[in-house]
C-alpha positions in Angstrom: 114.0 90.4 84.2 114.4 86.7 85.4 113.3 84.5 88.2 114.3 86.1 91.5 116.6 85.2 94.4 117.0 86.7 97.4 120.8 88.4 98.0 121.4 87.8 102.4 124.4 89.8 103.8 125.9 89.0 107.1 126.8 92.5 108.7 127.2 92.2 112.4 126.6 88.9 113.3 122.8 88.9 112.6 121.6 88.0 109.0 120.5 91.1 107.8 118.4 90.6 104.5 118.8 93.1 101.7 115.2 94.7 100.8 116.4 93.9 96.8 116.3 90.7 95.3 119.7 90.2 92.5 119.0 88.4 89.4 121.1 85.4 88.8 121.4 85.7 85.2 122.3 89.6 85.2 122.7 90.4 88.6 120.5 93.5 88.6 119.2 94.2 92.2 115.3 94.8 92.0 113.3 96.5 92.8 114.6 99.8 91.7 112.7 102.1 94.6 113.7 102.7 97.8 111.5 100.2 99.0 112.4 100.7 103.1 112.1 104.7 103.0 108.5 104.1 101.4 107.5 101.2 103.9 108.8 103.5 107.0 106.7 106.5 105.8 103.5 103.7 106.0 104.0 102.5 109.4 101.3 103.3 111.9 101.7 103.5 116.1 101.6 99.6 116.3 104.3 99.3 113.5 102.0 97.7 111.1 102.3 98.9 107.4 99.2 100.7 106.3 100.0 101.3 102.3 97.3 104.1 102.6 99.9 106.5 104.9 102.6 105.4 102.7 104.3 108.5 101.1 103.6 107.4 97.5 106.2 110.5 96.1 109.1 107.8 97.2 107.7 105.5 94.4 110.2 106.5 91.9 112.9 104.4 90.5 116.3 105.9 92.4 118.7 105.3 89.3 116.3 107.6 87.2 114.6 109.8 89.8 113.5 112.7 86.3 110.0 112.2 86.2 110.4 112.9 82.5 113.2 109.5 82.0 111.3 107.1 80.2 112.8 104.5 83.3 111.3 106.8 86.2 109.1 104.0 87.1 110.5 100.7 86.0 110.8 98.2 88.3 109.3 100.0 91.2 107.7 98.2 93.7 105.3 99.3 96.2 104.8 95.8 97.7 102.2 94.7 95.0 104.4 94.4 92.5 106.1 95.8 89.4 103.5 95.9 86.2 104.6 96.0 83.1 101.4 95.3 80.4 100.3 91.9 81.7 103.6 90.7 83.4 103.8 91.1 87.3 107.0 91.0 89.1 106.2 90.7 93.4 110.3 91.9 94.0 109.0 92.6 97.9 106.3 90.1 97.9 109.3 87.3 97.1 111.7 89.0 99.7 108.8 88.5 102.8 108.3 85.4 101.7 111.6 83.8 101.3 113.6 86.5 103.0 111.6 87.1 106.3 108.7 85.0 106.4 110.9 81.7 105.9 114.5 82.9 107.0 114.0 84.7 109.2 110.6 84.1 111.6 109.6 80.7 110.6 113.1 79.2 110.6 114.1 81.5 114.0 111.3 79.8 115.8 112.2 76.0 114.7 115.8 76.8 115.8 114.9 78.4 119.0 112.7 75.9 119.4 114.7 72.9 118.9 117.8 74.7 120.7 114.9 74.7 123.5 114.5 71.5 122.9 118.2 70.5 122.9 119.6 72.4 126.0 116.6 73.1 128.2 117.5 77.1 128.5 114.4 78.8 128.5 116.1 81.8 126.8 115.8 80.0 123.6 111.9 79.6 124.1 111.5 83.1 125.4 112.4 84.3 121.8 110.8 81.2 120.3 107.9 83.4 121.9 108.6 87.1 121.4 108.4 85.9 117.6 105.3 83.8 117.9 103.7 86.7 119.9 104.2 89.1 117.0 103.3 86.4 114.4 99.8 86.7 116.5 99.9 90.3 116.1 100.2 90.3 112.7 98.5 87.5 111.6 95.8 85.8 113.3 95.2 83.1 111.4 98.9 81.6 111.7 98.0 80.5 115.1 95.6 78.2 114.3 95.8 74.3 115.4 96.8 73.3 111.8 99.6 75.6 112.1 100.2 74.4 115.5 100.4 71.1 114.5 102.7 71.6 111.2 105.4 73.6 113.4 104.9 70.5 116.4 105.6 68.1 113.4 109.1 69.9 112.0 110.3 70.9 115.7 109.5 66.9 116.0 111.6 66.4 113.0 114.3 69.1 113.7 114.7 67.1 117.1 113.7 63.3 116.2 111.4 63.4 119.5 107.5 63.7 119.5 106.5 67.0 121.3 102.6 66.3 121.8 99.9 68.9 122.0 100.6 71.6 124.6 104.4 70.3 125.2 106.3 72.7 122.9 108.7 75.0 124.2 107.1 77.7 123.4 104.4 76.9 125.7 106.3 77.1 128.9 106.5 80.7 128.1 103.0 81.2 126.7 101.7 79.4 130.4 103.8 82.1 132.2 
C-alpha cells in the first residue's frame, strides 16, 4: 500500500466524496470495509458517531467476506486505522481530513464566506453558518479566537479586504 489520495466524484452537482481513498501507484480503492454501513450503524440521536454502538460484524473486508480467507480483514478500517504488525494505515482518518474536514467544511465556509463578502446576499452567510454551527457541535474547541482569527485572516486573503474582529459574515447571522 502507498501514500493515499483522496478519489472526489461529481454526481449531481454537489461534490460527493467517495468514503475510499485510490492508490496512485495501483489504484486499489482502500479501505476494503464498507466503511459507511459501519459508521451509520454507530450514529447516536444527535448524529454523532459513537464507535461503541458501531455494529463491529460489518468490519470485514467486502472482497473476501469468508471469515476463514486469509484477506477477511486486510485493509479494514474502522476509523483508527488499518494495522498490519507495526504499520498503520488511517484510510478514513485521511478521507476526514482532506476529504471533509478541508474540502468540504473548511473550504465551504471560506467560499461562502467570501461569496458573502463579494455580493452582499446573506444566503451565502446563512450556510457560512449552518456549517459553523455544526462545527460548534462537533467540536468545541474549533471555535476558539485563534481559529477565529486564522479563518478572519484567509477570508481576508480570499477577498484582499481586512474583516476585523466581529465583522465577518458569518456574524450577521450568528447576531440574529
Amino acid at each position: 500500500m502507498h501514500q493515499e489520495r483522496l478519489d472526489v466524484r461529481v454526481e449531481d452537482g454537489p461534490v460527493r466524496p467517495s468514503v475510499e481513498n485510490a492508490c496512485p501507484h495501483c489504484r486499489e480503492l482502500f479501505p476494503k470495509n464498507d466503511f459507511e454501513k459501519f459508521y451509520r450503524s454507530g450514529l447516536d440521536e444527535r448524529n454523532v458517531f459513537d464507535p461503541n454502538r458501531a455494529d463491529r460484524s460489518l468490519l470485514f473486508n467486502a472482497e473476501h467476506p469468508d471469515p476463514a480467507d486469509p484477506l477477511h480483514k486486510f485493509a479494514v478500517d474502522d476509523g483508527e486505522g488499518y494495522v498490519d504488525g507495526e504499520k498503520r494505515w488511517r484510510f478514513i482518518g485521511a478521507y476526514l481530513i482532506y476529504g471533509q474536514w478541508k474540502k468540504a467544511i473548511v473550504d465551504g465556509i471560506i467560499s461562502l464566506s467570501a461569496a458573502y463578502a463579494v455580493t452582499g446576499d446573506k444566503a451565502y452567510a446563512h450556510r457560512a453558518g449552518v456549517l459553523f454551527d455544526r462545527v460548534a457541535d462537533l467540536y468545541p474547541p474549533s471555535t476558539s479566537a485563534r481559529r477565529a482569527s486564522c479563518t478572519r485572516a484567509r477570508l481576508a486573503r480570499a477577498t484582499s479586504r481586512n474583516v476585523p474582529e466581529g465583522e465577518g459574515p458569518w456574524e450577521d447571522i450568528l447576531r440574529g
